[in-house]
N, CA, C and O atoms as a Tripos MOL2 file, in Angstrom:
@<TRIPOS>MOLECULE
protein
  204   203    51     0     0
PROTEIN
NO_CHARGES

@<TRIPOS>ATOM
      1 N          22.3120    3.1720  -57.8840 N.3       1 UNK1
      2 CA         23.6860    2.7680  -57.7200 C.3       1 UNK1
      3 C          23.8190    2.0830  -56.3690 C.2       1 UNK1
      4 O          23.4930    2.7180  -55.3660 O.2       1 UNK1
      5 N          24.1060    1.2920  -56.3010 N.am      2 UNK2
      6 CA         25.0830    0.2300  -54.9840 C.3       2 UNK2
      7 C          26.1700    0.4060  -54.6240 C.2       2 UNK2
      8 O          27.1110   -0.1140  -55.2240 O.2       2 UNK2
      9 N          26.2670    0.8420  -54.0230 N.am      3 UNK3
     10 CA         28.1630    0.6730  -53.2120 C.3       3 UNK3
     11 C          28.6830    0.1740  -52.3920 C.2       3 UNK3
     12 O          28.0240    0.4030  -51.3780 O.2       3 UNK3
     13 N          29.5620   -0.4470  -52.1490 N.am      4 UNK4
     14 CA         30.3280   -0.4870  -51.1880 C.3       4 UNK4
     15 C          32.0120   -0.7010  -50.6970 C.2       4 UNK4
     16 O          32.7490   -0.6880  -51.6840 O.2       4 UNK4
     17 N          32.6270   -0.8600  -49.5990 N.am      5 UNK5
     18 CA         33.6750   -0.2990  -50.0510 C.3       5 UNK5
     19 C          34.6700   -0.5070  -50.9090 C.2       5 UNK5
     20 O          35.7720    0.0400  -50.9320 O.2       5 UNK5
     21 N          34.0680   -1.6310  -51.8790 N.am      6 UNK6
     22 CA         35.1610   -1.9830  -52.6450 C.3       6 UNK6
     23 C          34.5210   -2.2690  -53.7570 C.2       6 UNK6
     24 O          35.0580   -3.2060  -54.3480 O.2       6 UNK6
     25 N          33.1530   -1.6420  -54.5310 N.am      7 UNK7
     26 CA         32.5480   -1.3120  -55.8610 C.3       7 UNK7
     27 C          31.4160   -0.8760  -55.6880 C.2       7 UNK7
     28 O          30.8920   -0.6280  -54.6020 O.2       7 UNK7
     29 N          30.8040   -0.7090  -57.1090 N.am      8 UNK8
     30 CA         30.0720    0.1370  -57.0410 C.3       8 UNK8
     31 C          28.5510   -0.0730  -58.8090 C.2       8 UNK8
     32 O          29.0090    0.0320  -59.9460 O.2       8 UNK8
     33 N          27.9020   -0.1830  -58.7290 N.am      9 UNK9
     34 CA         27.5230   -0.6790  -59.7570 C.3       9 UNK9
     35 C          25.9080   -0.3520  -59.4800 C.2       9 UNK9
     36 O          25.2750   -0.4900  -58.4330 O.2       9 UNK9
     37 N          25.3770    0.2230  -61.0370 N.am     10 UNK10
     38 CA         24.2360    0.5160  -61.2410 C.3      10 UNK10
     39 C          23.1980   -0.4520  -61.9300 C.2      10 UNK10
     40 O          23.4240   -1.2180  -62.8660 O.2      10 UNK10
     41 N          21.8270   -0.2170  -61.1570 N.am     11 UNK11
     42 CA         21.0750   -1.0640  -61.5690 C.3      11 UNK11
     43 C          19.5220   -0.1300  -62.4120 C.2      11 UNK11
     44 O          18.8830    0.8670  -62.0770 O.2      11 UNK11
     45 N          19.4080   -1.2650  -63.8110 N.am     12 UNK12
     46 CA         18.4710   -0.1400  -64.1740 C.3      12 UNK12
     47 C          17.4130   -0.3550  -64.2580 C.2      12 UNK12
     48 O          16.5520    0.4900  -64.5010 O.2      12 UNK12
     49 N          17.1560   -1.9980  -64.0050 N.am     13 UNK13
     50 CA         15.3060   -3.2190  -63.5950 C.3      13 UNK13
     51 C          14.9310   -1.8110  -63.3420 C.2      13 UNK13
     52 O          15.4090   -0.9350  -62.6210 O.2      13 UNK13
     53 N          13.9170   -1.8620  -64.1660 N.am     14 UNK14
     54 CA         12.1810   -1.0540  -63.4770 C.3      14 UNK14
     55 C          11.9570   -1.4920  -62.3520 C.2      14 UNK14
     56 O          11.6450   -0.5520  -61.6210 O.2      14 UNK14
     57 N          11.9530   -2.6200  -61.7310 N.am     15 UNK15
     58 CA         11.1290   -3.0220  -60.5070 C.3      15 UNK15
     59 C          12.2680   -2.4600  -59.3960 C.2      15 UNK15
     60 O          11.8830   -2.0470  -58.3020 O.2      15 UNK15
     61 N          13.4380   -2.4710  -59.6910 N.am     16 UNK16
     62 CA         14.4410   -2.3690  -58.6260 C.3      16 UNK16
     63 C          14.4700   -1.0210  -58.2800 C.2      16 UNK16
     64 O          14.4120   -0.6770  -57.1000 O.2      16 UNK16
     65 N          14.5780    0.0080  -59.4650 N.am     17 UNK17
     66 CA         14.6330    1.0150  -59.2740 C.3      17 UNK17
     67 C          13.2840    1.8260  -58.3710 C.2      17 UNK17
     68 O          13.2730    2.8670  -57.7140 O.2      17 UNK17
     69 N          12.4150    1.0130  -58.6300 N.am     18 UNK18
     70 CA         10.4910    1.7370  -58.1750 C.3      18 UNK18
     71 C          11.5050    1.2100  -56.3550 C.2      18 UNK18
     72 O          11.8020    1.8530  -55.3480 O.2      18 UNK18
     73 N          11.6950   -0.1420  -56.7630 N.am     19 UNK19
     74 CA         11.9290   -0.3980  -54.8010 C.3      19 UNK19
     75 C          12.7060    0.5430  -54.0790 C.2      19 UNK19
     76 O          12.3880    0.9780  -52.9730 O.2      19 UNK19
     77 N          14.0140    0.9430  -54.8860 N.am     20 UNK20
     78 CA         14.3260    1.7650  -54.2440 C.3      20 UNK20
     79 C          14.3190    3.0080  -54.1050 C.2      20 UNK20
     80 O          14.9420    3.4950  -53.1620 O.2      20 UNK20
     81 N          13.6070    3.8380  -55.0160 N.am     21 UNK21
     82 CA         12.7690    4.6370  -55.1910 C.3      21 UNK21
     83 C          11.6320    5.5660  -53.5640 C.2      21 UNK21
     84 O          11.5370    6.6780  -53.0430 O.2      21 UNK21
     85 N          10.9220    3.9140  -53.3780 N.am     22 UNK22
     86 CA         10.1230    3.8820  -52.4830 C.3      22 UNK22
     87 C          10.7440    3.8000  -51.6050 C.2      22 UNK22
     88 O          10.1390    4.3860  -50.7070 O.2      22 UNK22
     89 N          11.5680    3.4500  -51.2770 N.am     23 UNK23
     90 CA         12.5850    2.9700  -49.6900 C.3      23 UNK23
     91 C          12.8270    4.5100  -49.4850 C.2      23 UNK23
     92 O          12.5650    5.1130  -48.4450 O.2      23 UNK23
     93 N          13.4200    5.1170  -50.7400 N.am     24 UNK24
     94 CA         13.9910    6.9030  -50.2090 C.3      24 UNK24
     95 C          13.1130    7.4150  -50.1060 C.2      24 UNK24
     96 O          13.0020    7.9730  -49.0140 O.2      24 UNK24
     97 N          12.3330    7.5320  -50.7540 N.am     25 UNK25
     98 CA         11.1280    7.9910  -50.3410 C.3      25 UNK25
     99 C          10.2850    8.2450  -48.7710 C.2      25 UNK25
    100 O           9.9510    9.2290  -48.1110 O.2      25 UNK25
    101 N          10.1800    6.8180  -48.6400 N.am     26 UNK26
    102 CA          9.8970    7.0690  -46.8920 C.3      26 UNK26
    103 C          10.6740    7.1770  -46.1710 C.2      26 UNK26
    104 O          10.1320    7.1260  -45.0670 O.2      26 UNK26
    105 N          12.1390    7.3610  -46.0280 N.am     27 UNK27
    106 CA         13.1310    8.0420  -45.4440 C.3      27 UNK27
    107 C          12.6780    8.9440  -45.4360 C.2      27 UNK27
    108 O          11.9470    9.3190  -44.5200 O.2      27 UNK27
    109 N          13.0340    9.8140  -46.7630 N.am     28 UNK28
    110 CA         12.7230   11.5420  -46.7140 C.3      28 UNK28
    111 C          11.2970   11.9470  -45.8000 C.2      28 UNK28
    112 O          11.2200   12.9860  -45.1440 O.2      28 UNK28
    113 N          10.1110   10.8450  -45.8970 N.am     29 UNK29
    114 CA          9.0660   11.2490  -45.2310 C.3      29 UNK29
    115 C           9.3570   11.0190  -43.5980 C.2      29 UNK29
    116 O           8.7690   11.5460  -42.6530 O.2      29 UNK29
    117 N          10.3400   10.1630  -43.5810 N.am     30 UNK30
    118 CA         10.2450   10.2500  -41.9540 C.3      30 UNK30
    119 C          11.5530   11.4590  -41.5670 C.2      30 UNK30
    120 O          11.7410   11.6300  -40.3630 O.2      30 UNK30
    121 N          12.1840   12.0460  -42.2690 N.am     31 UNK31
    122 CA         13.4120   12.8720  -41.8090 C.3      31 UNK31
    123 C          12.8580   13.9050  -41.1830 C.2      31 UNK31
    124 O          11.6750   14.1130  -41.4540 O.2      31 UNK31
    125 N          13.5450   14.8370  -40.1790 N.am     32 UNK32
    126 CA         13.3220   16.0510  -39.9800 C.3      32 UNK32
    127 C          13.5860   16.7610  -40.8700 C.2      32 UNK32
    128 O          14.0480   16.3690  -41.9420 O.2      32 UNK32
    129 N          13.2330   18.4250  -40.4570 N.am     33 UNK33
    130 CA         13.1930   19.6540  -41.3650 C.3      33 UNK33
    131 C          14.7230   19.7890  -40.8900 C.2      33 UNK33
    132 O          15.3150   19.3330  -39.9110 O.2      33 UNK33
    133 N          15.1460   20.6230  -42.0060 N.am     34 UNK34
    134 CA         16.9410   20.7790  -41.7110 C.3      34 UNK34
    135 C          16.7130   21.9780  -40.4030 C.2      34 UNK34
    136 O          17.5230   21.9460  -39.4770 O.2      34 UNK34
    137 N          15.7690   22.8450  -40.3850 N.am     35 UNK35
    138 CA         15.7690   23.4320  -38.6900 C.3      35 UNK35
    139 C          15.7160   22.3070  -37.7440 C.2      35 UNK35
    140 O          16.5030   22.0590  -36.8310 O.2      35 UNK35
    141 N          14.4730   21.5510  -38.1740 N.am     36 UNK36
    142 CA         14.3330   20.6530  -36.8380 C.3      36 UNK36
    143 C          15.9500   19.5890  -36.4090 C.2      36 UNK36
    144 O          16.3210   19.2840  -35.2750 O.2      36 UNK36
    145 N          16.4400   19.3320  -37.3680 N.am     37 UNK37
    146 CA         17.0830   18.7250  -37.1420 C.3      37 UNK37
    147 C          18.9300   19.3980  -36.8660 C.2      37 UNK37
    148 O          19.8770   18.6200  -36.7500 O.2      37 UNK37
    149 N          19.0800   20.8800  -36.8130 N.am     38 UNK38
    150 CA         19.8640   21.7060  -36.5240 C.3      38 UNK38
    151 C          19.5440   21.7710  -35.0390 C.2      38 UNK38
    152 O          20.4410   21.8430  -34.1980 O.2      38 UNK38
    153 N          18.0920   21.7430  -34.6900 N.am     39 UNK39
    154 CA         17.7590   21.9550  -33.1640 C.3      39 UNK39
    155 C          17.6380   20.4430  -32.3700 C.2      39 UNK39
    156 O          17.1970   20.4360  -31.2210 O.2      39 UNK39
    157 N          18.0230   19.2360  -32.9920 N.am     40 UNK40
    158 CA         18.0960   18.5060  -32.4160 C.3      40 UNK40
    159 C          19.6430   17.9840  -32.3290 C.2      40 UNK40
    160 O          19.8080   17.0050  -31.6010 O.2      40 UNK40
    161 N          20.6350   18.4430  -32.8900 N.am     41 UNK41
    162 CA         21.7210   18.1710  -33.1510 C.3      41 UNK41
    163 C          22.3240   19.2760  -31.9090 C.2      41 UNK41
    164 O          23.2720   19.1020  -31.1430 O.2      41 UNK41
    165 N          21.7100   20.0560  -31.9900 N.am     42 UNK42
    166 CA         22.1290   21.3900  -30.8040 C.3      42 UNK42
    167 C          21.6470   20.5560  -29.5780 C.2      42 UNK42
    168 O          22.4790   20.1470  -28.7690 O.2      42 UNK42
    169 N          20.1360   20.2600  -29.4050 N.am     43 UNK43
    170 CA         20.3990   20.0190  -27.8950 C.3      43 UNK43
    171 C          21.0100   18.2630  -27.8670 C.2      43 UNK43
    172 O          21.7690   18.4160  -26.9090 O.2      43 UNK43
    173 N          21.1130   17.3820  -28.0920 N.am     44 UNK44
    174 CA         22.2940   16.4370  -28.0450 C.3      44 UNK44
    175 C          23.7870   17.1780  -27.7840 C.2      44 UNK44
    176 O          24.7000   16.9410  -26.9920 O.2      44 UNK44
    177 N          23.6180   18.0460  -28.6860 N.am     45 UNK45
    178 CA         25.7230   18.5730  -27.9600 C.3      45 UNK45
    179 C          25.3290   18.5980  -26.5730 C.2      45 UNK45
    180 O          25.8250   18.0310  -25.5990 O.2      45 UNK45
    181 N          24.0610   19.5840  -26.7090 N.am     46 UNK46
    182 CA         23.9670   20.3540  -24.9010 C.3      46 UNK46
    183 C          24.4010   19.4640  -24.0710 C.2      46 UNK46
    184 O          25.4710   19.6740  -23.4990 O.2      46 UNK46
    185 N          23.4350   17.9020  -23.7450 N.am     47 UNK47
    186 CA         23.1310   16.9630  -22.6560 C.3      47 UNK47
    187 C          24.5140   16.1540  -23.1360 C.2      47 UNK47
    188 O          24.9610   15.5480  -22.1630 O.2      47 UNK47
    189 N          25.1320   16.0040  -24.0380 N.am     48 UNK48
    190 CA         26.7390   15.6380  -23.7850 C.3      48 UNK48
    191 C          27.7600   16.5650  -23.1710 C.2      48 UNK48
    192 O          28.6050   16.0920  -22.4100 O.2      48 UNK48
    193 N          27.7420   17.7140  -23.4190 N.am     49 UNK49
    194 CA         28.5610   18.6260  -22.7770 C.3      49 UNK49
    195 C          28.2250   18.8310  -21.4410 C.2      49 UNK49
    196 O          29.0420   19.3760  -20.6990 O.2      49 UNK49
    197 N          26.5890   18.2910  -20.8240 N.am     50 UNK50
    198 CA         26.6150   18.3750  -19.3400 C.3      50 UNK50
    199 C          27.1670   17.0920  -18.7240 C.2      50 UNK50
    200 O          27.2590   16.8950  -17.5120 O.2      50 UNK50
    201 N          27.4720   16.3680  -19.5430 N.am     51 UNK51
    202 CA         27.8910   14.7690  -19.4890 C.3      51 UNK51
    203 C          29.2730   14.9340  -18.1900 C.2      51 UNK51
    204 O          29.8980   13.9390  -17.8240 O.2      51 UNK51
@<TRIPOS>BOND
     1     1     2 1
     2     2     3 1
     3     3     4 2
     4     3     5 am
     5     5     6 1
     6     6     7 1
     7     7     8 2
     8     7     9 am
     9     9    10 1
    10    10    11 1
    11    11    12 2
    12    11    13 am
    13    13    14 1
    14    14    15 1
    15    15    16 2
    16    15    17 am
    17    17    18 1
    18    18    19 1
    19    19    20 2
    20    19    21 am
    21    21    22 1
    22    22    23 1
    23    23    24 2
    24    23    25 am
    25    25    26 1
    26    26    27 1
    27    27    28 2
    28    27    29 am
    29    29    30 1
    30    30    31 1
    31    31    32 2
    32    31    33 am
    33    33    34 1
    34    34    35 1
    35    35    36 2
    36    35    37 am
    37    37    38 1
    38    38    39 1
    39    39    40 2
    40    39    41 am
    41    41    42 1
    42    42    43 1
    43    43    44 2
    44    43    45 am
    45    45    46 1
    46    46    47 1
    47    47    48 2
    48    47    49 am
    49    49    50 1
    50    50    51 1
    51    51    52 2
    52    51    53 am
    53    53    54 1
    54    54    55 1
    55    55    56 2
    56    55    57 am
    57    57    58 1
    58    58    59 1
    59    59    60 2
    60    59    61 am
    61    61    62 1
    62    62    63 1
    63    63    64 2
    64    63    65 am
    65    65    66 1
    66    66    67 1
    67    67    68 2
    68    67    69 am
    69    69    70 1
    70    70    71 1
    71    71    72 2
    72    71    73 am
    73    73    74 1
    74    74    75 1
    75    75    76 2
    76    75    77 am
    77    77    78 1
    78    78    79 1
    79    79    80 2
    80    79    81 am
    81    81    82 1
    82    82    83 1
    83    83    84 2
    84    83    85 am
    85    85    86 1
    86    86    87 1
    87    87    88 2
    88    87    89 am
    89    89    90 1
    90    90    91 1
    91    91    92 2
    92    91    93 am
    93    93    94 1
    94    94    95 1
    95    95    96 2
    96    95    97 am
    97    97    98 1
    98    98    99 1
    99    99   100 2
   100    99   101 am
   101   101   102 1
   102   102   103 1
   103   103   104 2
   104   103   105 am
   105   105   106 1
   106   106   107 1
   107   107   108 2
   108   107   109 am
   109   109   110 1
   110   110   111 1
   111   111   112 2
   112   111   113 am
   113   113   114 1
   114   114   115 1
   115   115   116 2
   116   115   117 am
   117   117   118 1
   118   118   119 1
   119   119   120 2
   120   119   121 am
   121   121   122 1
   122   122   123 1
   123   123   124 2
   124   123   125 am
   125   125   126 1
   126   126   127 1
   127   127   128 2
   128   127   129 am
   129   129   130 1
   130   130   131 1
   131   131   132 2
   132   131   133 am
   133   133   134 1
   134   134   135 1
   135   135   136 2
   136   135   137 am
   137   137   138 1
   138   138   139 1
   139   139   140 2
   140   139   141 am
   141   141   142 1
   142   142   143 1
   143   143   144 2
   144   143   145 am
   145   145   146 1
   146   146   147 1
   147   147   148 2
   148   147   149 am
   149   149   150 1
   150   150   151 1
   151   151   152 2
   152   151   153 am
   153   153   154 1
   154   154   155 1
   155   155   156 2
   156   155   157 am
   157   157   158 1
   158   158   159 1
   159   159   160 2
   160   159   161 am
   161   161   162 1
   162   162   163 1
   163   163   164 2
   164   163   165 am
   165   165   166 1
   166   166   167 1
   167   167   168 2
   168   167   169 am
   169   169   170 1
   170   170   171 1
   171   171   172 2
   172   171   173 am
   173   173   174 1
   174   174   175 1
   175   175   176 2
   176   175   177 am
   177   177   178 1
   178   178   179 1
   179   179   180 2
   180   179   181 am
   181   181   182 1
   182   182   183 1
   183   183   184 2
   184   183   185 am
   185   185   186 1
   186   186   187 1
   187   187   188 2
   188   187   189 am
   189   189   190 1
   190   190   191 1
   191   191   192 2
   192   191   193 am
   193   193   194 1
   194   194   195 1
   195   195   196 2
   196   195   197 am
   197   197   198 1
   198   198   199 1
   199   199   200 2
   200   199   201 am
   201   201   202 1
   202   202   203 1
   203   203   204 2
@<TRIPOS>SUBSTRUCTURE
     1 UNK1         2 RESIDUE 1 A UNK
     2 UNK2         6 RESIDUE 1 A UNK
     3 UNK3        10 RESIDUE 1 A UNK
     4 UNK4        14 RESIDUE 1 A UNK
     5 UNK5        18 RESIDUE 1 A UNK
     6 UNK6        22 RESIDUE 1 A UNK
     7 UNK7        26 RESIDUE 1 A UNK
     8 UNK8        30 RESIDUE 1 A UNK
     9 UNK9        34 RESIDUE 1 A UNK
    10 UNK10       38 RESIDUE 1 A UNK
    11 UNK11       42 RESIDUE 1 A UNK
    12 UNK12       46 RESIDUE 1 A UNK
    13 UNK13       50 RESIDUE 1 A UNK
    14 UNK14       54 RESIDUE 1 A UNK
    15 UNK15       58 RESIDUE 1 A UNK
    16 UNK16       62 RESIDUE 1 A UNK
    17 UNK17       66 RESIDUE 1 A UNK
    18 UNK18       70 RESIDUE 1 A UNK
    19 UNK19       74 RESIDUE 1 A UNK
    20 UNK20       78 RESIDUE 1 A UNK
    21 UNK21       82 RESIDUE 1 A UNK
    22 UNK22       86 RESIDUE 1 A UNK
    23 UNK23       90 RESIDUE 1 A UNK
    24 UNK24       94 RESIDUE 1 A UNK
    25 UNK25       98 RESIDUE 1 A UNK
    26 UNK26      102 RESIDUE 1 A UNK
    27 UNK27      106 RESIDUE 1 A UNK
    28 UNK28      110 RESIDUE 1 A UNK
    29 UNK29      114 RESIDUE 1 A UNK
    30 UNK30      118 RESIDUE 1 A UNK
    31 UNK31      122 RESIDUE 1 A UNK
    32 UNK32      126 RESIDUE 1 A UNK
    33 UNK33      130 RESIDUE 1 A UNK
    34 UNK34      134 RESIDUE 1 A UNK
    35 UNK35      138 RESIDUE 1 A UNK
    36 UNK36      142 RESIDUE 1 A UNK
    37 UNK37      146 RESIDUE 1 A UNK
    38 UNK38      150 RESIDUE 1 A UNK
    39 UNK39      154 RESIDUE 1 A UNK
    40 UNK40      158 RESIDUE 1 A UNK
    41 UNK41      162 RESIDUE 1 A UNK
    42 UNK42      166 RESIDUE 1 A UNK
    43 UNK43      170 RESIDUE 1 A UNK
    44 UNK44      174 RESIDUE 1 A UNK
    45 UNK45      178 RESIDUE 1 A UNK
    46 UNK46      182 RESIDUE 1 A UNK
    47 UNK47      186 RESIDUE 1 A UNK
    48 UNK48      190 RESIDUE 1 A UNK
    49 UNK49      194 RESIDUE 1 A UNK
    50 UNK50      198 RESIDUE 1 A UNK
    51 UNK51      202 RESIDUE 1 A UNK
């Protein structure tokens, strides 16, 4: 699915779907762990709140 703020529309090409497929894909491989990224969201508040 595509969106934006004013539609929204699904695509069902085999090739389109593998592309984007693969695009989330290496997102998810580059994301943190939901800890790691609870402990990086924590110390960012920190070094703003010493701001």
């Amino acid at each position: 699915m595509l969106e934006s703020r004013f539609a929204a529309s699904v695509d069902h090409k085999e090739a389109d779907v593998r592309r984007y497929r693969s695009g989330f894909e290496d997102l998810r491989a580059l994301a943190l762990s939901p800890p790691e990224s609870a402990d990086l969201i924590r110390r960012k508040r920190d070094q703003l709140a010493e701001e």
